[in-house]
N, CA, C and O of each residue as an XYZ file, in Angstrom:
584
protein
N       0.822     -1.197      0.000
C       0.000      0.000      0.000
C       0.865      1.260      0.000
O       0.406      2.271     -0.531
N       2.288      1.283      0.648
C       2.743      2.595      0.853
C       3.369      2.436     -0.743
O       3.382      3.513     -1.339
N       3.748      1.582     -1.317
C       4.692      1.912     -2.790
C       3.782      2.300     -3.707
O       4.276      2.475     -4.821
N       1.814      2.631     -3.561
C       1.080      2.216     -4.374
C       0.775      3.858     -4.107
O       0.307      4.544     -5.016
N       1.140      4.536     -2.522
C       0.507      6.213     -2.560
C       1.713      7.014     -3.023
O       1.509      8.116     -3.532
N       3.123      6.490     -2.873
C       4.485      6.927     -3.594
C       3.817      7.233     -5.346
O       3.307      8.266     -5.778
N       4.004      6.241     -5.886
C       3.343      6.048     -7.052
C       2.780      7.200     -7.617
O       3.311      7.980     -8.408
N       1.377      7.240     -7.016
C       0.301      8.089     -6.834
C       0.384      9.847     -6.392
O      -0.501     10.695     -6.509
N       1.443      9.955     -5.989
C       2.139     11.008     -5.186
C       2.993     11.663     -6.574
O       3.077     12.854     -6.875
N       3.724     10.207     -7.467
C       4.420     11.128     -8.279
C       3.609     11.656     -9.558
O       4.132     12.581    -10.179
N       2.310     11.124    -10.035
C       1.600     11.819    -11.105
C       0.831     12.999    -10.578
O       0.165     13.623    -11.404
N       0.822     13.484     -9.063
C       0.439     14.712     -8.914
C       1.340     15.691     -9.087
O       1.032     16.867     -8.892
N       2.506     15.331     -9.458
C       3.745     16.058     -9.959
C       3.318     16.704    -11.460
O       2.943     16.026    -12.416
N       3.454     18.088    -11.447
C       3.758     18.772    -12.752
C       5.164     19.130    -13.304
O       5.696     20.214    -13.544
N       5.551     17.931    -13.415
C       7.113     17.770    -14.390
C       7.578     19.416    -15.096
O       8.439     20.223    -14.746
N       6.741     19.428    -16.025
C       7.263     20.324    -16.964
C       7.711     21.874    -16.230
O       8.580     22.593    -16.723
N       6.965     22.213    -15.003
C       6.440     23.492    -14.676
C       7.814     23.154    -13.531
O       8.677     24.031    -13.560
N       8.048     22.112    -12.659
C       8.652     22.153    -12.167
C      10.184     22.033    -12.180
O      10.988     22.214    -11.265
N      10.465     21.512    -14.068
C      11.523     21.780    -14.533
C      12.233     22.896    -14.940
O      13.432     23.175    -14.920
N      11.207     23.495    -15.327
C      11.210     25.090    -16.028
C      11.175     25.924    -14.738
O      11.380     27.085    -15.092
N      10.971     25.860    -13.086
C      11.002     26.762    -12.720
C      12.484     26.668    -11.897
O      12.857     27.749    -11.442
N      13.404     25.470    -11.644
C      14.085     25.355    -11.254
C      15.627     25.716    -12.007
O      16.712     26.050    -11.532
N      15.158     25.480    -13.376
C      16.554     25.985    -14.507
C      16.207     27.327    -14.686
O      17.162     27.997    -15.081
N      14.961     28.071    -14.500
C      15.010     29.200    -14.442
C      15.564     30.507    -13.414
O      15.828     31.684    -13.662
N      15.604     29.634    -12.062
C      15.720     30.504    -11.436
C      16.620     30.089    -10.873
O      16.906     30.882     -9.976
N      17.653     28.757    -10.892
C      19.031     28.544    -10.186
C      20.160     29.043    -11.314
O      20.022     29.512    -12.444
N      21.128     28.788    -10.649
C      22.459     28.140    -11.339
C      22.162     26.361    -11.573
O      21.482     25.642    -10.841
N      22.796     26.024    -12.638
C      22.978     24.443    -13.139
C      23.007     23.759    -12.163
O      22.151     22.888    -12.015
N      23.823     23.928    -11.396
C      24.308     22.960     -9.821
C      23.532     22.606     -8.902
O      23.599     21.490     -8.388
N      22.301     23.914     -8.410
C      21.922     24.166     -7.874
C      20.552     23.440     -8.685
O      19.973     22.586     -8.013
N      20.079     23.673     -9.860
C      18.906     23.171    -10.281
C      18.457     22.014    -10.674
O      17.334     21.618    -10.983
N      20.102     21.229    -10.588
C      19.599     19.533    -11.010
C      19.498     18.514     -9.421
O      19.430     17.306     -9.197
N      19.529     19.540     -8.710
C      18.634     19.200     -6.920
C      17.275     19.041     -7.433
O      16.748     17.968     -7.141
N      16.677     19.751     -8.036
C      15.063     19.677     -8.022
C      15.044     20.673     -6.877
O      13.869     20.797     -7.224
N      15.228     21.730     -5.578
C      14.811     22.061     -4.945
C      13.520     22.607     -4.523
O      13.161     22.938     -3.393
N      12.683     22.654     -5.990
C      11.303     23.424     -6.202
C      10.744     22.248     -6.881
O      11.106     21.616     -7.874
N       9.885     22.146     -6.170
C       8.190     21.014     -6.763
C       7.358     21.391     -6.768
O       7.057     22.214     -5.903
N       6.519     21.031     -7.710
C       5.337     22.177     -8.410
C       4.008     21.075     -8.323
O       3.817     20.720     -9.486
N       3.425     20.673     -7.791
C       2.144     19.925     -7.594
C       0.570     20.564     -8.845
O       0.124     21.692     -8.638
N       0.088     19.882     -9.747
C      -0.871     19.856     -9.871
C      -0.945     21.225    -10.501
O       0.148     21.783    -10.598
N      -2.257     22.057    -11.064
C      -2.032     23.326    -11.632
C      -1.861     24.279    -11.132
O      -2.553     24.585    -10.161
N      -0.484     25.434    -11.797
C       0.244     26.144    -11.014
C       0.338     27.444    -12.348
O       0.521     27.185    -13.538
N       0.184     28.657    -11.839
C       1.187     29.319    -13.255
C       1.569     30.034    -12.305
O       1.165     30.108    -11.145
N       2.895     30.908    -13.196
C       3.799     31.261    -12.760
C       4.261     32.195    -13.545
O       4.989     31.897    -14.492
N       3.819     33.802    -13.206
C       4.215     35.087    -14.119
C       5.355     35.327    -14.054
O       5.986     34.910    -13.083
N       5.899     35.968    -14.918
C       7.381     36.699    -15.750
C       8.310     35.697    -15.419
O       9.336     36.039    -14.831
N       8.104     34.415    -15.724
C       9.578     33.287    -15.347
C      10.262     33.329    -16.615
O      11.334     32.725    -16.663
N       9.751     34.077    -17.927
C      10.657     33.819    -19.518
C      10.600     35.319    -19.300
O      10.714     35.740    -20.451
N      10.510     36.191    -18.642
C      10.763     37.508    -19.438
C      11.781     38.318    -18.194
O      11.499     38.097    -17.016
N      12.906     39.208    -18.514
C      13.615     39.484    -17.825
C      13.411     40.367    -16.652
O      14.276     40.829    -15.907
N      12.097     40.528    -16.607
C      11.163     40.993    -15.009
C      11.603     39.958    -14.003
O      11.326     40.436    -12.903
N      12.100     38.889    -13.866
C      11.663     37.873    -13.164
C      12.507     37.901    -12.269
O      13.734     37.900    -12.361
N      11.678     37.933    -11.145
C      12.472     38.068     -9.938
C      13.410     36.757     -9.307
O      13.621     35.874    -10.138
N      13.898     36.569     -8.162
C      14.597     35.837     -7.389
C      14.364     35.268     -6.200
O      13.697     35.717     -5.268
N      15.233     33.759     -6.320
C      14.709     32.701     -5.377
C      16.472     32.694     -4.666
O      17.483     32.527     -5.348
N      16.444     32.902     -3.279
C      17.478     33.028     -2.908
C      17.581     31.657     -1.837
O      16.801     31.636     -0.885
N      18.567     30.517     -2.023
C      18.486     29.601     -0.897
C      19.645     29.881     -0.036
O      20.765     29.968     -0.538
N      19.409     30.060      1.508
C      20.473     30.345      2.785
C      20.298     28.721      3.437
O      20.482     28.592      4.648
N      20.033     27.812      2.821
C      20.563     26.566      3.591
C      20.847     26.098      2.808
O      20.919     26.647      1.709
N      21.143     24.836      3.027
C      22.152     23.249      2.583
C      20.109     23.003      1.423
O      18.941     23.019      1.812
N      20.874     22.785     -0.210
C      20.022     22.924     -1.078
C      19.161     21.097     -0.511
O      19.802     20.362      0.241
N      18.611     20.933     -0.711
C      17.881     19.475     -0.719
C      16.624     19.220     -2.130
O      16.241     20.135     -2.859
N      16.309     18.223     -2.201
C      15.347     18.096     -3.545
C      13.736     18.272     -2.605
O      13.536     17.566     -1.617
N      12.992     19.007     -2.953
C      11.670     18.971     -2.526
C      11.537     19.910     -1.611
O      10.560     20.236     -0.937
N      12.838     20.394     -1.659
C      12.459     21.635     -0.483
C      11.631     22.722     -0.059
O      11.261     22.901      1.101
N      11.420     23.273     -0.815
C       9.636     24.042     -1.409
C       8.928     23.225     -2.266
O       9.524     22.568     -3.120
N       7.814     23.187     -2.153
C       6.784     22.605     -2.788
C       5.315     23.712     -2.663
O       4.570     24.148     -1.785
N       5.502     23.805     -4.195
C       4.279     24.851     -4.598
C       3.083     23.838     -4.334
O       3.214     22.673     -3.960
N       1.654     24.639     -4.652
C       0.852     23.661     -4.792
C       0.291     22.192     -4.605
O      -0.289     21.365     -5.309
N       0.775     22.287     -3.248
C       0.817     20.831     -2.543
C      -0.546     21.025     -1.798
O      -0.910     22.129     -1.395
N      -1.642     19.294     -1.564
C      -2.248     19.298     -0.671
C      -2.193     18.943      0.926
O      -2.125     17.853      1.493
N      -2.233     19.906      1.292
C      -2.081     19.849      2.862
C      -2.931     19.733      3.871
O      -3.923     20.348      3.478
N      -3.129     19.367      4.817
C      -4.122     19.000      5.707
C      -5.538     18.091      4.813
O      -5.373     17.079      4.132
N      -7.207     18.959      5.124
C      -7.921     18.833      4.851
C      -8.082     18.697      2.999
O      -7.617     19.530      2.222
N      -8.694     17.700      2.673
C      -9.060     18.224      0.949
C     -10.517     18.226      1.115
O     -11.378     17.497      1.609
N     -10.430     19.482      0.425
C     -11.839     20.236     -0.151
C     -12.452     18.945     -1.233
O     -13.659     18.728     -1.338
N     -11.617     18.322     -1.833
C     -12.667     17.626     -2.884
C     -12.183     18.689     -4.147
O     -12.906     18.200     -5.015
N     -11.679     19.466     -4.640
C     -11.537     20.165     -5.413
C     -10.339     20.454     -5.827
O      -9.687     20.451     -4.783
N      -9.463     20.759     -6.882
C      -8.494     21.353     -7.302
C      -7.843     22.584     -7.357
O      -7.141     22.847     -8.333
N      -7.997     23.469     -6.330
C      -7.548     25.004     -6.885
C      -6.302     24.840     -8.106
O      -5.766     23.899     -8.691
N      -6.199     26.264     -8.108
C      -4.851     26.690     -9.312
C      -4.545     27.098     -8.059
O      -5.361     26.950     -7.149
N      -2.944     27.842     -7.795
C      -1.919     28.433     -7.318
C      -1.324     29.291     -8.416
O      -1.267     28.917     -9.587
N      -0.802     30.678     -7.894
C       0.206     31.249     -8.872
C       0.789     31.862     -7.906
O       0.409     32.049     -6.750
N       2.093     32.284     -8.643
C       3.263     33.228     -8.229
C       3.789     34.204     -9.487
O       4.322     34.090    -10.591
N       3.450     34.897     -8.882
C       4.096     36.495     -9.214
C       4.893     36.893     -8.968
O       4.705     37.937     -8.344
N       6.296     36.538     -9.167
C       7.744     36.790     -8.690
C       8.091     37.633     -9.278
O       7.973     37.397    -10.481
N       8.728     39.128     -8.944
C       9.324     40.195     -9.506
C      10.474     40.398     -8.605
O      11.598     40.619     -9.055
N      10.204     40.323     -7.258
C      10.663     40.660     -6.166
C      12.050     39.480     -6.185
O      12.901     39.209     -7.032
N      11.727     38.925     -4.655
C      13.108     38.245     -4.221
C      12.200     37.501     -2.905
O      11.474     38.160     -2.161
N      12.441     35.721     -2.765
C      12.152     35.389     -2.278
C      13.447     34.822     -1.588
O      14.509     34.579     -2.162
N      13.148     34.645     -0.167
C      14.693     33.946      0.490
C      14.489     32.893      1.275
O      14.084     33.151      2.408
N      14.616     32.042      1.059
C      14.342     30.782      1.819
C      15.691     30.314      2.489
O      16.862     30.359      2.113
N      14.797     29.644      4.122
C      16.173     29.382      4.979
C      15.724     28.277      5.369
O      16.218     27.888      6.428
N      14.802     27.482      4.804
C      14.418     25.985      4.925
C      13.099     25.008      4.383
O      12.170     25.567      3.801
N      13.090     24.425      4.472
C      11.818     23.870      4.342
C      10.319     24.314      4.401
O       9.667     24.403      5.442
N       9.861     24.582      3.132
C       8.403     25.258      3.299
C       7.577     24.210      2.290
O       8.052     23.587      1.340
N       6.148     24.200      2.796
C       4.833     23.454      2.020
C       3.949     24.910      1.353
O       3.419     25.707      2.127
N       3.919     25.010      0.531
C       2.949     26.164     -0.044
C       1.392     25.272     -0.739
O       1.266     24.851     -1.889
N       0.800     25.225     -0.082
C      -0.416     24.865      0.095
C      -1.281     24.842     -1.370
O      -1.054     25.765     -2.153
N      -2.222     23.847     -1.732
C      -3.095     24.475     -3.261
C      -3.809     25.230     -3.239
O      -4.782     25.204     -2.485
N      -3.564     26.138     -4.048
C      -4.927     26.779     -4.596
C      -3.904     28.899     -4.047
O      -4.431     29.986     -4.285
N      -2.890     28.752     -3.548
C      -2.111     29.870     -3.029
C      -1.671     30.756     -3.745
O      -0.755     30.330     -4.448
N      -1.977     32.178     -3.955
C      -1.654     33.101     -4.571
C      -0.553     33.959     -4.303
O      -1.137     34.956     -3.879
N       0.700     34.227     -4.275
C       1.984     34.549     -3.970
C       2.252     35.494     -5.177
O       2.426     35.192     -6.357
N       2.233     37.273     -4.302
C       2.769     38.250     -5.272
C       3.813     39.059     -4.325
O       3.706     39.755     -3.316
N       5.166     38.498     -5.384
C       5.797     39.570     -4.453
C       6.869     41.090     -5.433
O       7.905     41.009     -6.093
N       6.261     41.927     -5.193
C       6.236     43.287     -5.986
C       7.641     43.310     -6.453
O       8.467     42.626     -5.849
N       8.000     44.046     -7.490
C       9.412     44.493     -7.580
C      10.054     45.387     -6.798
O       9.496     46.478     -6.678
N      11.425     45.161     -6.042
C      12.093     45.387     -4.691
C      11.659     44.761     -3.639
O      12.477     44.818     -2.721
N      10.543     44.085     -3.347
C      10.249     43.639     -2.360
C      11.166     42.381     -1.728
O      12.111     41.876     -2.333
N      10.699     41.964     -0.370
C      11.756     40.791     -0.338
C      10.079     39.717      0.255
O       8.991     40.292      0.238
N      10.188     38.141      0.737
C       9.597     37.799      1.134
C      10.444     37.011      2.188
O      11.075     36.312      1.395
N      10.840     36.683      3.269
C      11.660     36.111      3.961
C      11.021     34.360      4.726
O      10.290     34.492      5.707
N      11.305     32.944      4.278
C      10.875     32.057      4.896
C      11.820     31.367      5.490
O      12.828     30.954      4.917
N      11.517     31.184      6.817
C      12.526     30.560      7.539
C      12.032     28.889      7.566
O      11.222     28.629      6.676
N      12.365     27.866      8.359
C      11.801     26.699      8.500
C      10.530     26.529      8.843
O       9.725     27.097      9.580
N      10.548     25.303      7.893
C       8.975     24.583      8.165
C       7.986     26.062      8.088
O       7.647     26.782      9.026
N       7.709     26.189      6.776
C       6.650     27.078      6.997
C       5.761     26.399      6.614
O       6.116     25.424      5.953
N       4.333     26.579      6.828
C       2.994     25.493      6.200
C       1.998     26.556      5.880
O       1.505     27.019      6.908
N       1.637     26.982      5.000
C       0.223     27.274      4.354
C      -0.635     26.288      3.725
O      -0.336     25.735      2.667
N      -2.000     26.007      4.553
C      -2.318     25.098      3.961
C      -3.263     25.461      2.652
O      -3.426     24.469      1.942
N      -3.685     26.220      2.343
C      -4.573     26.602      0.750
C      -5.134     27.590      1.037
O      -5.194     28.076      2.166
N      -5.863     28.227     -0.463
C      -6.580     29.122     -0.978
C      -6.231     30.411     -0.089
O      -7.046     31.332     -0.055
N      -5.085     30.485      0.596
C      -4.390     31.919      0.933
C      -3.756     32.867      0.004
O      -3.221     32.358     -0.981
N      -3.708     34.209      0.132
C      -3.103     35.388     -0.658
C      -1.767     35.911      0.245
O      -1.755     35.914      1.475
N      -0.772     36.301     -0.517
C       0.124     36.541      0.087
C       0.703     37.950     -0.949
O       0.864     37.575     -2.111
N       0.939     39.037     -0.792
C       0.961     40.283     -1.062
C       2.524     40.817     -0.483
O       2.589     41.479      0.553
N       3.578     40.502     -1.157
C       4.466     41.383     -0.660
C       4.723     42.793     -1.574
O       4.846     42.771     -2.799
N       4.780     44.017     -0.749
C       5.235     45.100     -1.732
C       6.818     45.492     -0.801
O       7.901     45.512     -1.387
N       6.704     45.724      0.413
C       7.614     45.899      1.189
C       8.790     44.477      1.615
O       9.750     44.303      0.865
N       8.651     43.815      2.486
C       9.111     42.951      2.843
C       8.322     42.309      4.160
O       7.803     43.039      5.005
N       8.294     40.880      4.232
C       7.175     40.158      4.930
C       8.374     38.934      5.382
O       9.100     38.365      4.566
N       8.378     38.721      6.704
C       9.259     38.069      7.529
C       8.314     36.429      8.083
O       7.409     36.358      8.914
N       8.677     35.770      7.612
C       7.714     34.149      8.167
C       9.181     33.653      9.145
O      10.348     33.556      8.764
N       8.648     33.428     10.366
C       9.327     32.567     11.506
C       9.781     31.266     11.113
O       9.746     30.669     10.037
N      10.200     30.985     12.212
C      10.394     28.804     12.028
C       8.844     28.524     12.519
O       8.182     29.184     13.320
N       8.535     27.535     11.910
C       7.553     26.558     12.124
C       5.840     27.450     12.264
O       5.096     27.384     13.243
N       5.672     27.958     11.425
C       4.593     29.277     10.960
C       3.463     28.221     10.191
O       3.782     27.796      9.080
N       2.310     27.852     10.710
C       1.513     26.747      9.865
C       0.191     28.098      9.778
O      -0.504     28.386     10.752
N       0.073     28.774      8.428
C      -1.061     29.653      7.706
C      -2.427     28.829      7.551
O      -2.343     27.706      7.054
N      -3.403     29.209      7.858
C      -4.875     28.355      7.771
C      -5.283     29.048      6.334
O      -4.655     29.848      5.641
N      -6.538     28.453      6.155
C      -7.323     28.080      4.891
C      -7.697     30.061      4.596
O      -8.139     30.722      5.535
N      -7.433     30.700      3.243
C      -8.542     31.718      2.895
C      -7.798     32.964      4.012
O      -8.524     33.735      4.639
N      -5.999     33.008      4.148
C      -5.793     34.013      4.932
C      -4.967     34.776      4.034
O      -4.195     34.238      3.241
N      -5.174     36.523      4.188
C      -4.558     37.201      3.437
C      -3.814     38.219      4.195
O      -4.245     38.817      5.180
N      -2.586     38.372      3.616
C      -1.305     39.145      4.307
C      -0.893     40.318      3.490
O       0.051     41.021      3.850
């Protein structure tokens, strides 16, 4: 049963989106980690056009380390979309779940700062124009906007 939800786990994978966002926004070295996983439907503004902002990693890189569009906790029974609007600069200092259905804009100059274990579990908005600081171990509920 557990090799049968593995399985099952990897066709909720969006390959293409999650290939394209990792050669886009690393160095080579850094992007054949996989560090970014992209779950299920996701878009993702200005990643081909030279607007596109930055993914900054301050720890030891690992594969799966962010994960867009993942289901977390409760399922609705439903599919949201997720997007990100990267202009800005995101900085990650560990392990985060970004929840389905999550809307992530972070303005040009802005920063977004995630430290460990962050958890949003879905259909949240996240609005950086300034800069927005997430703690260690920060779990966001359903439909919250920042």
């Amino acid at each position: 049963m557990d090799i049968i939800n593995k399985i099952l786990k990897l066709f909720e994978i969006n390959i293409i989106k999650t290939i394209l966002l990792n050669f886009r926004l690393f160095p080579f070295r850094v992007a054949v980690k996989i560090p970014i996983i992209v779950y299920g439907r996701y878009y993702v503004y200005n990643i081909m056009s030279l607007q596109r902002g930055q993914i900054e990693l301050r720890c030891p890189c690992k594969t799966g380390m962010v994960r867009l569009n993942r289901r977390i906790g409760v399922n609705l029974g439903c599919r949201l979309r997720g997007t990100l609007c990267l202009q800005g600069k995101i900085i990650i200092e560990g392990i985060c779940d970004i929840g389905q259905g999550c809307n992530l804009t972070i303005r040009k100059g802005a920063k977004l700062y995630v430290s460990d274990r962050l958890s949003i579990t879905g259909a949240s908005k996240i609005h950086v124009y300034e800069h927005v600081r997430f703690g260690r171990r920060v779990i966001i509920s359903w439909n919250v906007q920042i």
